[in-house]
ROMARLO-42292 format. One line per field, with one value per residue (C-alpha): residue in one letter; x, y, z. Coordinates in nm, 2 decimals. Layout:
rest A	...
x X	...
y Y	...
z Z	...
This chain:
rest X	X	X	X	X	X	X	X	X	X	X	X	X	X	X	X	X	X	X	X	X	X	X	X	X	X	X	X	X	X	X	X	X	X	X	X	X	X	X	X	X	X	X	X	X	X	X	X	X	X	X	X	X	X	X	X	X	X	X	X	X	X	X	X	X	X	X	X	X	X	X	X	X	X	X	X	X	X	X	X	X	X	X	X	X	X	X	X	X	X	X	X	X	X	X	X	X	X	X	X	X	X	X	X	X	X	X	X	X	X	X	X	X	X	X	X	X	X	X	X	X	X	X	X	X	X	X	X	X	X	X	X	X	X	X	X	X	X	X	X	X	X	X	X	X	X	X	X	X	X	X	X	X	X	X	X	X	X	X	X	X	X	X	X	X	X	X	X	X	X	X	X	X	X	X	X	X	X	X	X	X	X	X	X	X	X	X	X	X	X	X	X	X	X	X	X	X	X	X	X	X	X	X	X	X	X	X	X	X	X	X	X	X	X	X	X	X	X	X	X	X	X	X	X	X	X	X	X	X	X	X	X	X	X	X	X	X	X	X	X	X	X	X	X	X	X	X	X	X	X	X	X	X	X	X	X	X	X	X	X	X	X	X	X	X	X	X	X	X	X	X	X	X	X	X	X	X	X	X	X	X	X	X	X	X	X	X	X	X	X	X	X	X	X	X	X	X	X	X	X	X	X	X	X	X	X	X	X	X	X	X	X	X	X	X	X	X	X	X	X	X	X	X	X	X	X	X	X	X	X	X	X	X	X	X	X	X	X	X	X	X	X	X	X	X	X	X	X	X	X	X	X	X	X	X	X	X	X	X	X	X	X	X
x 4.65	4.42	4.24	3.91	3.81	3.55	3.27	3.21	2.92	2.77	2.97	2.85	2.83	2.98	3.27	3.38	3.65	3.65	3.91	3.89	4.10	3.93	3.93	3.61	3.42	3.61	3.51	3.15	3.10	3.24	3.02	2.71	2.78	2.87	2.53	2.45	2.46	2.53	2.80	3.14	3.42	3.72	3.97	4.03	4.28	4.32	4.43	4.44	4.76	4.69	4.33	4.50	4.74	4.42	4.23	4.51	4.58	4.20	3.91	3.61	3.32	3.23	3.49	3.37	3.61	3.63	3.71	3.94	4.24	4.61	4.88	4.66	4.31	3.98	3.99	4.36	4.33	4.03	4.19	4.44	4.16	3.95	4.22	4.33	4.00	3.84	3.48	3.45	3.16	3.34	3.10	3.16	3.15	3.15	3.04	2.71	2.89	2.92	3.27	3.19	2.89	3.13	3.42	3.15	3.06	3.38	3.44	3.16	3.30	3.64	3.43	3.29	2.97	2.75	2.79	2.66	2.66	2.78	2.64	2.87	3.20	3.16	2.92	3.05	2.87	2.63	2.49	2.11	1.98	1.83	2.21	2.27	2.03	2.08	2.47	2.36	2.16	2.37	2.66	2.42	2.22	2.61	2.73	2.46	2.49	2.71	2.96	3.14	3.54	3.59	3.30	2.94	2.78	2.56	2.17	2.02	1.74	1.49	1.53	1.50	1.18	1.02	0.87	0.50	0.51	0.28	0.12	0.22	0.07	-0.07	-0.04	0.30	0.46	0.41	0.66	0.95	0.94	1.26	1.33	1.64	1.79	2.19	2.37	2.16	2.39	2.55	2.26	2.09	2.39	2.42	2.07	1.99	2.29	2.17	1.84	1.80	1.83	1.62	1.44	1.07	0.92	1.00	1.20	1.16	1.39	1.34	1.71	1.75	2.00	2.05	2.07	2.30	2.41	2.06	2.17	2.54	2.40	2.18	2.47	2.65	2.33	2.35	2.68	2.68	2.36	2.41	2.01	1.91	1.88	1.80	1.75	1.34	1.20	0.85	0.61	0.88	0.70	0.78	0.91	0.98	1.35	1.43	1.54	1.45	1.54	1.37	1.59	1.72	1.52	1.15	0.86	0.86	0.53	0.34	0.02	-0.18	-0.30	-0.44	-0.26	0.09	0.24	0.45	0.63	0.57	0.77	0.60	0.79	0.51	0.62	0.90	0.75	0.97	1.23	1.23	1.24	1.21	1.04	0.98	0.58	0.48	0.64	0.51	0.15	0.12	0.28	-0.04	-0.27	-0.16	-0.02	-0.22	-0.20	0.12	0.33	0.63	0.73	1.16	1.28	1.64	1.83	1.82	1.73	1.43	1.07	1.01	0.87	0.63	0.29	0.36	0.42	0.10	-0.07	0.10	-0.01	-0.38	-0.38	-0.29	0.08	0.36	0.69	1.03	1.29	1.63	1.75	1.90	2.26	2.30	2.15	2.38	2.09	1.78	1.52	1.34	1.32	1.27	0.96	0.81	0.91	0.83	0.48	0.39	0.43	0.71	0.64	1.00	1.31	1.63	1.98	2.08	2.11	1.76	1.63	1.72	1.64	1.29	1.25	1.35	1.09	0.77	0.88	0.94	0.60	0.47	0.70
y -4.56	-4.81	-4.95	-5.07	-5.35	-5.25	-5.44	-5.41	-5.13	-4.92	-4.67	-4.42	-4.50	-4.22	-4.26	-4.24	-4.13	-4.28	-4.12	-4.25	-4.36	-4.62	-4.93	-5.10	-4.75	-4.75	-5.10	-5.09	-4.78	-4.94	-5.24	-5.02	-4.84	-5.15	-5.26	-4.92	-5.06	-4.65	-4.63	-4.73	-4.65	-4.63	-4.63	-4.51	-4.36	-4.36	-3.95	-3.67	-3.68	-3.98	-3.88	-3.58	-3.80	-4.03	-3.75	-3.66	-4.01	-4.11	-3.87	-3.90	-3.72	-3.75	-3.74	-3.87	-3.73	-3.74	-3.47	-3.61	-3.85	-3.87	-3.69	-3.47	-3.39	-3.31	-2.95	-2.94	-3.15	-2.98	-2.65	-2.90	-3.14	-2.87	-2.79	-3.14	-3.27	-2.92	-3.14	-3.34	-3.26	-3.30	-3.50	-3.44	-3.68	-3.60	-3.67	-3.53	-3.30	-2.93	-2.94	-3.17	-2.92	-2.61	-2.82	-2.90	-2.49	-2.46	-2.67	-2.56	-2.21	-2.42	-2.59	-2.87	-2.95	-3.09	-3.27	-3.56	-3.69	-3.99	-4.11	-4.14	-4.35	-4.70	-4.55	-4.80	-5.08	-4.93	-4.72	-4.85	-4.84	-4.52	-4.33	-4.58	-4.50	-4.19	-4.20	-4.38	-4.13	-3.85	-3.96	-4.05	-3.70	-3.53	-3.73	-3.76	-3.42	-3.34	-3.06	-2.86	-2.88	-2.54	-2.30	-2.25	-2.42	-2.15	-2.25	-2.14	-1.89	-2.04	-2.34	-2.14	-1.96	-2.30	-2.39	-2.31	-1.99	-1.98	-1.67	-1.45	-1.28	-0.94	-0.90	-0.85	-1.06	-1.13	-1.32	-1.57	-1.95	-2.11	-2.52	-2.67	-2.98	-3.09	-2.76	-2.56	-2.43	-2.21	-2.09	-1.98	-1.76	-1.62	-1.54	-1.40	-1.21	-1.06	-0.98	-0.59	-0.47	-0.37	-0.68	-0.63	-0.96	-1.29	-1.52	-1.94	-2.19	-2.57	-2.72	-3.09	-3.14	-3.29	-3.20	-2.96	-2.89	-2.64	-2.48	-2.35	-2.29	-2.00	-1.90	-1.88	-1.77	-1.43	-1.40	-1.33	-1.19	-0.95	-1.04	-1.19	-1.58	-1.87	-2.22	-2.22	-2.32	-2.45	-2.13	-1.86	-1.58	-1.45	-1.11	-0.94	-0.89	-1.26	-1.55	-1.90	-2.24	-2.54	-2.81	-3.12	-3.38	-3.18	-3.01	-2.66	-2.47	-2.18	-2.09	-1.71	-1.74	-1.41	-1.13	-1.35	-1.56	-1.84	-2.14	-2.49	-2.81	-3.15	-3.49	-3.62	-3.89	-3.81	-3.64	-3.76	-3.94	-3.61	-3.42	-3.19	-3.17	-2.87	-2.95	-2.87	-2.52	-2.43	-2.59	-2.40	-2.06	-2.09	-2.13	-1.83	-1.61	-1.71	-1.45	-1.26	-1.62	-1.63	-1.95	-2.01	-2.35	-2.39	-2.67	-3.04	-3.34	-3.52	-3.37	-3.25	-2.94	-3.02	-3.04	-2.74	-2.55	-2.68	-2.54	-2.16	-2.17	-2.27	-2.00	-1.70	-1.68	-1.67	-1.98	-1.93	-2.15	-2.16	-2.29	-2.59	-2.45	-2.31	-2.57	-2.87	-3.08	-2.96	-3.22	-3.00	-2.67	-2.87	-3.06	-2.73	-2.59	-2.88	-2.88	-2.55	-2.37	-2.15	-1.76	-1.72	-1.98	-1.80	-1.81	-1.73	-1.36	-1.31	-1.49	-1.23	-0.96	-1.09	-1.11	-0.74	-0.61	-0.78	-0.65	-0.29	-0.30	-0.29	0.03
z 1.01	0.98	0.64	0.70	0.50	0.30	0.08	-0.29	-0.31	-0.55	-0.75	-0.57	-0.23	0.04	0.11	0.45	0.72	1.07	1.29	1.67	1.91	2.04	1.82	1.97	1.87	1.51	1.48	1.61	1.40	1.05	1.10	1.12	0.81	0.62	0.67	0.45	0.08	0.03	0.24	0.22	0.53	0.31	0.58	0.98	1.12	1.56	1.61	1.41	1.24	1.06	0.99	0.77	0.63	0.55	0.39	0.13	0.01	0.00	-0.18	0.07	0.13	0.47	0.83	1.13	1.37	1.75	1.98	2.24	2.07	2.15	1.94	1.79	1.90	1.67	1.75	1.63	1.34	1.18	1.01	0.87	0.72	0.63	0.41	0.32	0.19	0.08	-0.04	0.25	0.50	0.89	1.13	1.50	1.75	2.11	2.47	2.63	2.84	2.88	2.77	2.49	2.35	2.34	2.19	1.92	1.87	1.86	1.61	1.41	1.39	1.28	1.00	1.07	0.90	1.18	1.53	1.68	2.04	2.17	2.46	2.81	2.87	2.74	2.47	2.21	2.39	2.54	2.23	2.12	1.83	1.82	1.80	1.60	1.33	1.36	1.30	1.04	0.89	0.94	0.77	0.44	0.45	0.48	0.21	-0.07	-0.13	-0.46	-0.30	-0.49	-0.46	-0.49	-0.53	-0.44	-0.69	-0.87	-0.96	-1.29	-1.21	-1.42	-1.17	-0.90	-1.00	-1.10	-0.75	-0.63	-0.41	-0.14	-0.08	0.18	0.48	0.44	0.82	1.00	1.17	1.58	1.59	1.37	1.46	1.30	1.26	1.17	1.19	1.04	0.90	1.13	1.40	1.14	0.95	1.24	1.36	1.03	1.03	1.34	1.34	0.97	1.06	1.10	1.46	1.64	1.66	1.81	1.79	1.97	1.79	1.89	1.76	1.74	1.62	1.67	1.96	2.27	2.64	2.71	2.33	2.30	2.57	2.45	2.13	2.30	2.42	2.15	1.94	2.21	2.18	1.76	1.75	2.02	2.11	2.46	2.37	2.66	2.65	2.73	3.05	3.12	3.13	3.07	2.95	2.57	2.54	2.23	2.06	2.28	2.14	2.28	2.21	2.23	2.54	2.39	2.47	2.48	2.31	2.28	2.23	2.30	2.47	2.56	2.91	2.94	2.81	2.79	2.55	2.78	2.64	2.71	2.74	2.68	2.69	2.42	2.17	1.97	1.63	1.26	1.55	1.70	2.02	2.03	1.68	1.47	1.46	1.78	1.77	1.44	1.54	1.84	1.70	1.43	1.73	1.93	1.60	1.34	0.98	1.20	1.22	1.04	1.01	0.86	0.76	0.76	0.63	0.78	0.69	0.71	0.66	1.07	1.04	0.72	0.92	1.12	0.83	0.69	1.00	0.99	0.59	0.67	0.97	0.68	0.80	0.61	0.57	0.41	0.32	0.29	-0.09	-0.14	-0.27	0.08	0.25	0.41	0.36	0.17	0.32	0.55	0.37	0.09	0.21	0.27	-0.09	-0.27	-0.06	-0.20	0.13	0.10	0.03	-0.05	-0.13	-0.08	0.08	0.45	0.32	0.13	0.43	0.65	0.41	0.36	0.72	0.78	0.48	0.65	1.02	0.88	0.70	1.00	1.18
């Protein structure tokens, strides 16, 4: 095990778990944290074993844990710190690969919280500032968040009834456009799979992920739901009862040419650091949808997504959001709630519930 020496800081600061077993990478990634006055790396460890070891002799709240180590792997060792630091939030870190993105599902459906990928071999020189920052902010957005240690934490209803509801669409939904960002993986196959079946609108998905991550997560997004779900391609017609998802890397929108609805890639400037961002899908759903877009913003951090869901609202569709006690990160739902956009604040569960009412008013 390794102690990292770490700075005075503020009371609060996250507190943080490196485990990697590289010691450039462990290094490289301490320093950029320490130049976080909010963060505080409060020791490393260079496989698993010592990382759970680490966890029960030091609270923290968030683990940065790689995939591939000696001894003991990430995959093997996150049951056992699941278990061992019960408040933590679990930070993937793996390779741009095919194997790497469905070790990360994997380990999503083990527990960990989010993922983030590391570029190629030799990443920890290599890496630029832009994953970098976004490490950076990652591991702040996972670990601002007071967690409970042992139970949902419960919300008074008064505070939950206090936000300014939107009104929503008296026309029924066309189709469901859904944006997430960190937590999202798992709220969106909990959603989709919960959504009554059959399912006879399109559904599009923007969820901030690289190359080859989007991918496996239609996949894996096909494969719980029991819907057809594909990474989109340029044009690809839209179909009813389909998922798509937006590629790492690109735009996704929508356009009519004629009678069809097709999707369409852009490599435009990234929108809030992102692409692909959730604006351009919810922009373009308003154009082609207008009143019958229903627009879903599930948690992630950030604010990506806020403009589109401006646009749905102003066209007479409909936005929920997901609440913040479900939410790994309330910044994007909560941009849209705190704008006065959101119809209906709820968990995963009244999400999918509220979905299925507007579609049946419809049948």
């Amino acid at each position: 095990m390794n102690r990292a020496a770490a700075p005075a800081k503020h009371a609060k600061a996250v507190r943080v778990l490196l485990v990697d077993d590289s010691g450039v990478s462990r290094a490289l990634m301490t320093r950029w944290l320490h130049d976080d006055p909010q963060i505080r790396v409060v020791t490393t460890a260079s496989n698993g074993a010592d990382a759970i070891e680490a966890a029960k002799a030091h609270p923290v709240d968030v683990i940065v844990l790689d995939v591939e180590m000696p001894r003991m792997d990430g995959i093997a060792a996150l049951p056992r710190l699941v278990e061992a630091a019960p408040g933590a939030r679990i930070l993937m870190a793996s390779t741009i690969t095919t194997r790497g993105a469905r070790v990360t599902f994997q380990a999503l459906n083990l527990g960990a919280t989010d993922a983030i990928a590391k570029p190629r071999s030799g990443w920890a020189t290599a890496a630029g500032p832009d994953f970098r920052d976004e490490f950076v902010r990652k591991v702040r957005a996972l670990g601002e968040i007071e967690r409970p240690r042992h139970a949902p934490r419960r919300v008074p209803p008064e505070a939950a009834a206090s936000y300014t509801r939107a009104e929503p669409s008296r026309a029924v939904p066309q189709a469901i456009a859904i944006g997430a960002s960190t937590g999202g993986p798992n709220a969106l196959f909990e959603l989709i799979e919960q959504l009554p079946k059959p399912v006879r609108v399109p559904i599009i998905v923007t969820q901030h992920m690289p190359p080859t991550f989007t991918a496996i997560l239609a996949e894996h997004i096909a494969r719980r739901s029991g819907l057809q779900a594909f990474e989109a391609s340029h044009r690809m017609p839209v179909q009813p009862g389909v998922v798509y998802v937006a590629p790492g890397g690109r735009h996704m929108e929508v356009a009519r040419t004629g009678a069809a609805v097709r999707l369409l890639l852009t490599d435009a400037e990234p929108e809030n650091f992102c692409r692909p961002s959730v604006n351009p899908m919810l922009r373009s759903a308003a154009a082609v949808w207008g009143a019958a877009t229903l627009g879903v913003m599930l948690t992630g951090m950030g604010s990506d997504g806020l403009e589109g869901a401006r646009a749905i609202v102003a066209a007479g569709g409909t936005m929920l959001a997901q609440d913040q006690a479900s939410s790994v990160v309330w910044g994007m739902p909560g941009a849209v709630v705190k704008a006065g956009l959101a119809a209906e604040m709820l968990p995963i569960s009244g999400l999918a519930s509220a979905i299925g009412c507007l579609l049946e008013a419809g049948r």
